[in-house]
C-alpha positions as CSV (number, residue, x, y, z in Angstrom):
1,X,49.4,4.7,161.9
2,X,46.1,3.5,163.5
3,X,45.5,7.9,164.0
4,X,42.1,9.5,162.8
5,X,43.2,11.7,160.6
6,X,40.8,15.6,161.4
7,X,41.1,18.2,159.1
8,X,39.5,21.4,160.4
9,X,38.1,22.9,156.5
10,X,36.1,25.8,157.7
11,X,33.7,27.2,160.2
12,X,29.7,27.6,158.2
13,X,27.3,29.5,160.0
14,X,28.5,28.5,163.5
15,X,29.3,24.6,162.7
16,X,33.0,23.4,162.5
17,X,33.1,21.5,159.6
18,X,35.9,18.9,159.6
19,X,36.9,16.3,157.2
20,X,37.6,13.1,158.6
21,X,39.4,10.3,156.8
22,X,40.9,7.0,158.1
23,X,43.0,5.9,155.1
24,X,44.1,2.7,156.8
25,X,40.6,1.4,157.7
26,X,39.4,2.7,153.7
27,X,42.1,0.9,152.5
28,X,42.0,-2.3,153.9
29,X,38.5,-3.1,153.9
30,X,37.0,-5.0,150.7
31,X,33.9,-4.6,151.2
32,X,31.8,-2.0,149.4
33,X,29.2,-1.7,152.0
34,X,32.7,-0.7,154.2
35,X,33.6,1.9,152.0
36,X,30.1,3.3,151.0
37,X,30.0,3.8,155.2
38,X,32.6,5.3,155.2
39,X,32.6,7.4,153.0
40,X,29.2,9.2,153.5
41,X,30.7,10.0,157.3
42,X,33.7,11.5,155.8
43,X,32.9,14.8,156.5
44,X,31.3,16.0,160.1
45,X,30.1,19.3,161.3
46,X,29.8,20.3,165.3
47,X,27.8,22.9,166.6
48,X,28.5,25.0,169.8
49,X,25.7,22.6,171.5
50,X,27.9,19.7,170.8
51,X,24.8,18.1,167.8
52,X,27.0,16.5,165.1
53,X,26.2,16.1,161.2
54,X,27.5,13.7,159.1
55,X,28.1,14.1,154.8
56,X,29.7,12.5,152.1
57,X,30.9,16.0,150.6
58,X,31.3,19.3,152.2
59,X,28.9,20.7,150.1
60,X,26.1,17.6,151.9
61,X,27.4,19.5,155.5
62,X,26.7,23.2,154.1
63,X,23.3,21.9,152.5
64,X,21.9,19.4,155.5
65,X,23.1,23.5,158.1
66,X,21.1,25.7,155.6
67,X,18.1,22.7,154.9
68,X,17.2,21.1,158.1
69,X,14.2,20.1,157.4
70,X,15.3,18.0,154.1
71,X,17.5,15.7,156.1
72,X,15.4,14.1,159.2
């Protein structure tokens, strides 16, 4: 039960969006630093080049793709 559990949600505008959830790590930790981590890395987008994006939401992926700029 120690998996990382990878959903694959959608492809946006050539980035795989995924959402990735350990339940057993968000479960078990008290802290709320923990979970606040953890959950703004929930969701993760990969390009074809291998560059990786991290959200709390998918609609955080599809905005940081379309809004570069906004997200240094």
């Amino acid at each position: 039960m120690d998996d990382l559990i990878i959903f694959m949600i959608e492809n946006y505008k050539g980035w795989d969006i995924t959402l990735n959830w350990d339940e057993k790590i968000y479960l078990n930790k008290d802290s709320a630093k923990t979970k606040f981590y953890n959950q703004k890395e929930k969701w993760e987008g990969v390009n074809l080049d291998g560059n990786r994006i991290y959200g709390s939401s998918l609609k955080e992926i599809r905005h940081i793709i379309d809004y570069p700029g906004l997200h240094n």
